[in-house]
Structures are given as structure tokens and as C-alpha cells.
C-alpha positions in Angstrom: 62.9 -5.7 141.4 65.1 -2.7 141.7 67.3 -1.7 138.9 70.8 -0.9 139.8 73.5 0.5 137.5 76.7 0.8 138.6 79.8 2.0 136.4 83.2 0.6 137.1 81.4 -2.9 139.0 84.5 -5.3 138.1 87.2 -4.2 140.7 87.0 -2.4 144.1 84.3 -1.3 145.8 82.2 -1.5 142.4 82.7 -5.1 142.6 81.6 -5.4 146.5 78.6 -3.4 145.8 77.7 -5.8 142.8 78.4 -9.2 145.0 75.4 -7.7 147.5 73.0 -5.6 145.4 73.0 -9.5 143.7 72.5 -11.1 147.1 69.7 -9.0 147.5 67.8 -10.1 144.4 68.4 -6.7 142.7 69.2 -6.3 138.9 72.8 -5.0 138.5 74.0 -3.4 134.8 77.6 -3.1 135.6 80.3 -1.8 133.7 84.0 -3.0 132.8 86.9 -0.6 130.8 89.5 -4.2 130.1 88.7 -7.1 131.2 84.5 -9.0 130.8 84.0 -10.7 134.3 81.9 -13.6 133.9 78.1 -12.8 134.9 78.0 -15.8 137.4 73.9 -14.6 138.0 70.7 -14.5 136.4 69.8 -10.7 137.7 73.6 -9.2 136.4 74.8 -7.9 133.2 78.5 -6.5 132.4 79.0 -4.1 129.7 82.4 -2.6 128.5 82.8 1.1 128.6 85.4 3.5 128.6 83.8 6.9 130.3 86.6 9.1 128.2 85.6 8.0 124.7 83.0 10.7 123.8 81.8 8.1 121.0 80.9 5.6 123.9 77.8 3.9 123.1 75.4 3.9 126.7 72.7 2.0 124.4 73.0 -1.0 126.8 71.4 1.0 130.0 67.8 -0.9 130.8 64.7 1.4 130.0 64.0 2.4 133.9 67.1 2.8 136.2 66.6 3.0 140.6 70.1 3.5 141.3 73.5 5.1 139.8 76.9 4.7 141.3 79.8 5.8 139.4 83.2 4.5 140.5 86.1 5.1 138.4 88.7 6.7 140.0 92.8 7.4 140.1 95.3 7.5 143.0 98.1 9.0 141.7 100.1 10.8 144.7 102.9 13.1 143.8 104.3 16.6 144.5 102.7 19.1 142.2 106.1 20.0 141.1 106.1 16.7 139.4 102.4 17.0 137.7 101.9 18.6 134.7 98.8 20.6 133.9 97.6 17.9 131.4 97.4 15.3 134.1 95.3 17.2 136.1 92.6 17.9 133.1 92.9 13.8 132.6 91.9 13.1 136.1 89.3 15.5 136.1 87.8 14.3 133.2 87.9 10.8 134.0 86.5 11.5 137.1 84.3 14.1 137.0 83.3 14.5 133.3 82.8 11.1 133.2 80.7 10.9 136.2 78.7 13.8 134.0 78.4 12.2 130.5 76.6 9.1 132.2 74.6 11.4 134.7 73.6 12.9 131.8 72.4 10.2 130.1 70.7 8.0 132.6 68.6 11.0 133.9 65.6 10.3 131.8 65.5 6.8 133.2 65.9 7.7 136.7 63.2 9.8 136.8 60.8 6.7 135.6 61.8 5.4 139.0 59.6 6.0 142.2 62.9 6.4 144.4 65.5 7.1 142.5 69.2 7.5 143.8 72.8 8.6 142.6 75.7 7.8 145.0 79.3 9.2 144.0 82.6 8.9 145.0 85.3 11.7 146.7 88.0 11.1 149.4 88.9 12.3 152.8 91.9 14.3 151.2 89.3 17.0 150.1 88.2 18.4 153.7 91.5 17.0 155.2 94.8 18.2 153.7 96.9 16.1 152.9 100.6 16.1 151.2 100.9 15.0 147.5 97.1 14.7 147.2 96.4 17.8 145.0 95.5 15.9 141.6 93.3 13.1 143.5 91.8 15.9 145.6 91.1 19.0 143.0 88.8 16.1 141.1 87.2 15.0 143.8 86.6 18.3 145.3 84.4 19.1 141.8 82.6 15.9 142.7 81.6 17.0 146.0 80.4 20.3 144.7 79.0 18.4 141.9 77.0 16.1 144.4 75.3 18.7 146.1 74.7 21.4 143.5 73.0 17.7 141.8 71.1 17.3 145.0 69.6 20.7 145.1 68.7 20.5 141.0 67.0 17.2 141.1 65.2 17.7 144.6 62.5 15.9 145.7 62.5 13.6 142.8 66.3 12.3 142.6 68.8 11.6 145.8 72.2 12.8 145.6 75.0 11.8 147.9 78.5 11.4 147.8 80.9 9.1 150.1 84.0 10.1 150.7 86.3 7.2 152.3 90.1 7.4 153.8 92.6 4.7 152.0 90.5 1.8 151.4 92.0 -1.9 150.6 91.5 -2.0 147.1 93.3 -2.7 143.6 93.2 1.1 143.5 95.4 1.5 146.5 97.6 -1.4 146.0 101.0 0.8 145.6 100.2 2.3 149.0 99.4 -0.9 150.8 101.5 -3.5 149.6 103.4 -3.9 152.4 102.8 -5.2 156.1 104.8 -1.8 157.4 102.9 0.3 154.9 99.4 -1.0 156.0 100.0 -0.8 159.6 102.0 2.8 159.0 98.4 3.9 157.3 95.8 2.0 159.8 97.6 4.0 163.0 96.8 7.6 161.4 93.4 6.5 162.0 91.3 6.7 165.4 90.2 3.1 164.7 93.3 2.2 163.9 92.4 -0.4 160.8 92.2 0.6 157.2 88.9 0.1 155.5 88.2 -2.2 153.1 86.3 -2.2 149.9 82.9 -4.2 151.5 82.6 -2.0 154.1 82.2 1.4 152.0 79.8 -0.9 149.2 77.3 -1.4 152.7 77.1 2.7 152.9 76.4 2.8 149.0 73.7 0.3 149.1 72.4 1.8 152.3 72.1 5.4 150.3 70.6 3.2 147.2 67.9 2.0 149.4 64.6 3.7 150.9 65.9 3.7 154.1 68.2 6.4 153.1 65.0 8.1 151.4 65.6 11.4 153.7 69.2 11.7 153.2 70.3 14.3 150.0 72.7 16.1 149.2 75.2 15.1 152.0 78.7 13.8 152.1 79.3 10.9 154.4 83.2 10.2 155.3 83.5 6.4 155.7 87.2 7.3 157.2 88.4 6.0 160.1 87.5 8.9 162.2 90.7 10.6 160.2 89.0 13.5 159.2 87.5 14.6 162.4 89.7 13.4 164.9 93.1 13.7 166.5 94.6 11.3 168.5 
């Protein structure tokens, strides 16, 4: 039975990817930062950690790991007028320096595993420009770099890939979406003309998790909309 860890599993798309790596009889070691969800299955286990304490204690991680998926994260959409330089170094470090520290730490266990596999997290707004997204996009534009510089390092034994989604329905993106008017004012910048929603991008991180994705490294895969490629 696989061994899946995935950091930040108690809201979002963390939380759909725990609901099916569980319906598939995998092990999940999730994470929370607040608030202990219950473990409502036999094969999952929560653990509180908060990725910016440098004291954190990562004891809890199982001996042999198949799968990391780190999925912290911060929407915060402003003009850089308005941003000081300590809020970008406080995005970045949550979420790229965290991704890191537990990279870091897990690598010994992944490389126990016969196929192992990291999936991370960016955003459309780093290949598509988009106002008021320089904090969110700066971080996840180190991730994506991050991803494949990974890939190339821990080639052929480790998978690397990184998805990179357009607004997704998701606490995260609440302030953006809490309206009828906002939602449909986001779903018609898209091609597809829907916004997507936080099951939808867990299916392409447990597809990357699996073998079938066992030729696929080092790429980025935008789960968008068709917003950063098309025009319409």
C-alpha cells in the first residue's frame, strides 16, 4: 500500500486529494496548521505543522514515503505600491522555503520508494500576466524553477512536477469568489467558461502520484481553463 504525504490536507485541494488517495486504499499522513480534522479512516493520519517554525518537529513522517504534495499557499492580490518588501519574503518563505524544509526532510524516505513522486503547486499568473498578482506570482515563479531544477537533480529516481491552476473554488479564493457576479465575472475570462474547483486539480495530483504518470518529470501542467493559452 502506497504511502502518501501530503502537507496542508485539511482545506482545499489538500483536502480533495486526501478524500481520494483514501478511496483508493492508499495511506495518507496529512498535515493541519489550526484546526485537527477528525481521521474518519483507518489508512489516514493528521499531524499539525506550521512549515514557518524552523523548530517544527517532522518526527511524525512514516519510515518510507511514495508520494509528496505540498499545498500551502496565499492569495493576497494587491498593487505593489501597497506591498511592503517584508510581505514578499513572508510569502516566499511560506511558500517556497517551506516547500524546501519538508523536501528536505522527506528525501531520505522517498528514495526507499520504488516510484517515488513530488507534485507542487504554482499558478497561471506566473506564465500569464496578470494585474495585482506580483506577490502570489514572484513565489510561485521560484516554485516552478524550483520544480524543474528538482526534476533534473533527482532524475531517474524521484518525479518532479508542478501544477499550476487558474482561480480554483477553494477556501483560498473565497474573497474572490464570493459572489454570484464575481464567479461568473471570473468563469467568462476562461475558454471553458467555468471556474475550476478543488476535486478537479486533486484528480491531476493523484494522476502525477501514480505510475501512470511514471514518464512525466520535470513539467508544469496548467489545470486552467484554457486561460493561459487562449484568447477568445
Amino acid at each position: 500500500m502506497n504511502q502518501i504525504v501530503i502537507i496542508g490536507g485539511s482545506s482545499g485541494i489538500g483536502k480533495a486529494l486526501v478524500q481520494k488517495l483514501l478511496g483508493s486504499g492508499t495511506k495518507v499522513c496529512a498535515t493541519y496548521h489550526s484546526t485537527k480534522p477528525e481521521d474518519d479512516a483507518d489508512n489516514i493520519q493528521f499531524h499539525q505543522l506550521d512549515v514557518l517554525n524552523d523548530e517544527a518537529d517532522l518526527s511524525f513522517l512514516p519510515e518510507q514515503i511514495d508520494g509528496l504534495v505540498y499545498c500551502p499557499g496565499a492569495i493576497d492580490l494587491r498593487p505593489i505600491s501597497r506591498i511592503k518588501p517584508k510581505e514578499f519574503i513572508d510569502d516566499f518563505n511560506l511558500q517556497v522555503v517551506g516547500a524546501i524544509k519538508v523536501i528536505q526532510a522527506v528525501l531520505p524516505k522517498l528514495r526507499k520508494s520504488e516510484s517515488p513522486s513530488i507534485v507542487l503547486f504554482s499558478t497561471v499568473a506566473v506564465q500569464t500576466g496578470f494585474p495585482f498578482h506580483t506577490k502570489v506570482a514572484a513565489s510561485k515563479g521560484a516554485i516552478e524553477g524550483l520544480g524543474r531544477a528538482l526534476a533534473a537533480e533527482l532524475a531517474p529516481k524521484i518525479r518532479v512536477n508542478v501544477i499550476a491552476p487558474s482561480i480554483t473554488d477553494t477556501p483560498l479564493a473565497a474573497g474572490l469568489l464570493n459572489s454570484v457576479e464575481k464567479k461568473e465575472a471570473n468563469a467568462a475570462r476562461h475558454a471553458l467558461k467555468k471556474i475550476g474547483d478543488a476535486e478537479q486539480i486533486a484528480s491531476v495530483a493523484e494522476f502525477l502520484l501514480s505510475d501512470k504518470a511514471n514518464w512525466i518529470t520535470g513539467q508544469v501542467v496548467h489545470v486552467d481553463g484554457g486561460i493561459s493559452n487562449l484568447k477568445v
